[in-house]
NUDRENVEX-820079 format. One line per field, with one value per residue (C-alpha): residue number from 1; residue in three letters; x, y, z. Coordinates in Angstrom, 1 decimal, decimal comma. Example, Ala and Ser with C-alpha at 12.3 -4.5 7.8 and 13.67 -1.06 7.14 Angstrom:
2
nr 1|2;
rest ALA|SER;
x 12,3|13,7;
y -4,5|-1,1;
z 7,8|7,1;
REM end
This chain:
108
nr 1|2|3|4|5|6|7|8|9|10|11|12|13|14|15|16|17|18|19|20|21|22|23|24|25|26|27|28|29|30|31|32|33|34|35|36|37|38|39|40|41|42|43|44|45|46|47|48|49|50|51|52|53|54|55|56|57|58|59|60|61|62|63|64|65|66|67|68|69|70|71|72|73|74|75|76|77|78|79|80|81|82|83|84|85|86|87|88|89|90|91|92|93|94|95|96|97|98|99|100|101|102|103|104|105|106|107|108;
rest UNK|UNK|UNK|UNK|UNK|UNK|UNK|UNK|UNK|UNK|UNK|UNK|UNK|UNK|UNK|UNK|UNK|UNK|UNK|UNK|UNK|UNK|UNK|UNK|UNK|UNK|UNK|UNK|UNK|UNK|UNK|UNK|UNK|UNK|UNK|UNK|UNK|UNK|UNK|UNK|UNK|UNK|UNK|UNK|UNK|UNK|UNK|UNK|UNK|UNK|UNK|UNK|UNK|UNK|UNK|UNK|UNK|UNK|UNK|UNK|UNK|UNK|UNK|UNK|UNK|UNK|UNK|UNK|UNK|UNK|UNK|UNK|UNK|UNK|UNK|UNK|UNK|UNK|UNK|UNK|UNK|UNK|UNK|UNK|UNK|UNK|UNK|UNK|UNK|UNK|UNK|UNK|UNK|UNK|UNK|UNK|UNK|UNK|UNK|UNK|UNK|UNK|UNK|UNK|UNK|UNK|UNK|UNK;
x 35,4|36,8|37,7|34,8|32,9|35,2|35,2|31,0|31,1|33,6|31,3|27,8|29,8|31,3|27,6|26,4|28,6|27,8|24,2|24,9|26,8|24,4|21,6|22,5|24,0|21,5|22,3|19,1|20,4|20,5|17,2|15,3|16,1|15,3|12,2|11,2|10,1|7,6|6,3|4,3|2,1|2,6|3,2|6,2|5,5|1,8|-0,6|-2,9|-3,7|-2,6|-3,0|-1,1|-1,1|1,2|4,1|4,6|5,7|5,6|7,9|5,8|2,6|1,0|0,6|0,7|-2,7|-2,0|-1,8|2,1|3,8|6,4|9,9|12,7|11,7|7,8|8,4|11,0|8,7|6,4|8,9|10,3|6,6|4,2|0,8|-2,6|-1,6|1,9|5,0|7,2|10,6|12,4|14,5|14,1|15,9|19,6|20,1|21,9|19,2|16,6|18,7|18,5|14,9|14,5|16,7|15,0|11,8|12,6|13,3|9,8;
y 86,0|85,7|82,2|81,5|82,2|80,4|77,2|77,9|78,2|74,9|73,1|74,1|73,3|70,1|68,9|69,6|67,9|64,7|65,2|66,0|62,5|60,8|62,0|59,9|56,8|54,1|52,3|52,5|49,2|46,9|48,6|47,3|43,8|44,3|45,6|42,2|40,9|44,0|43,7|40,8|43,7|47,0|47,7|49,7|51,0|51,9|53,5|50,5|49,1|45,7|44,5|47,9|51,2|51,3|53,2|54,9|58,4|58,3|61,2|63,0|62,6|65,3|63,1|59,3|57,4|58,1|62,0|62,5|64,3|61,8|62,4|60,2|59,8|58,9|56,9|54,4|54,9|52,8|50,5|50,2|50,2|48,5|48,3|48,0|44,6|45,5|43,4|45,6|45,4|47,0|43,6|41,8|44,8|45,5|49,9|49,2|47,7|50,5|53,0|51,1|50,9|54,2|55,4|52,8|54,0|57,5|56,4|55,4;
z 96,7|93,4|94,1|95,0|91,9|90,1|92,1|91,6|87,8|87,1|89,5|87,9|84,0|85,5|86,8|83,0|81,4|83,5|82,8|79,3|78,9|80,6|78,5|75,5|77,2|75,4|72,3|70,1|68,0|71,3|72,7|69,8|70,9|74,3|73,0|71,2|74,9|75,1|71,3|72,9|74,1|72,2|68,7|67,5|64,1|64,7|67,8|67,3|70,7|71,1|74,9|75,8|73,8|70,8|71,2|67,5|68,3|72,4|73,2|70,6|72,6|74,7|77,7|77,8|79,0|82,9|81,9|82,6|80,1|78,0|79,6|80,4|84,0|83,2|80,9|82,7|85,8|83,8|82,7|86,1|88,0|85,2|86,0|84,5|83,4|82,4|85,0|86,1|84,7|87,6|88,3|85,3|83,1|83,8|84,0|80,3|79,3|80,4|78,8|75,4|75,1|76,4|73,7|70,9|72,4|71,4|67,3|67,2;
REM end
């Protein structure tokens, strides 16, 4: 039984420590490039509307325009999904890539 809780415990801290690595995995330097493609649309250093929302403090925000709080996943479902005139950038954005705006995204 012992064993058991032991095996449980190095399994739960070994499962956090990949999420905790995988949490910071972007590179806010190489996001901000990818970003220029998306500044066509949104503004980075204000919440001035352009042809989408601008993105000045987004992970600060209560809830983005579809309601959903601002999290990792919500925000890259967007990303990934687009709408309301945005393309979705599911296939024309590498996972590296996503990851680096995300993490730009969050410097805003």
């Amino acid at each position: 039984m012992v064993r058991f809780h032991v095996f449980a415990v190095a399994a739960v801290l070994a499962l956090s420590g990949k999420v905790m690595l995988s949490a910071g995995k972007g590179d806010a330097a190489k996001g901000k490039v990818v970003f220029e493609q998306c500044a066509v649309c949104h503004n980075a250093d204000s919440t001035e509307k352009k042809m989408g929302p601008g993105l000045k403090g987004l992970f600060k925000k209560d809830k983005l325009a579809n309601g959903k709080k601002p999290t990792d996943a919500t925000v890259m479902g967007k990303v990934n999904d687009g709408g309301n005139g945005m393309p979705a950038y599911k296939d024309m954005l590498s996972d590296q890539e996503k990851d680096d705006l995300l993490a730009y995204l969050k410097t805003l």
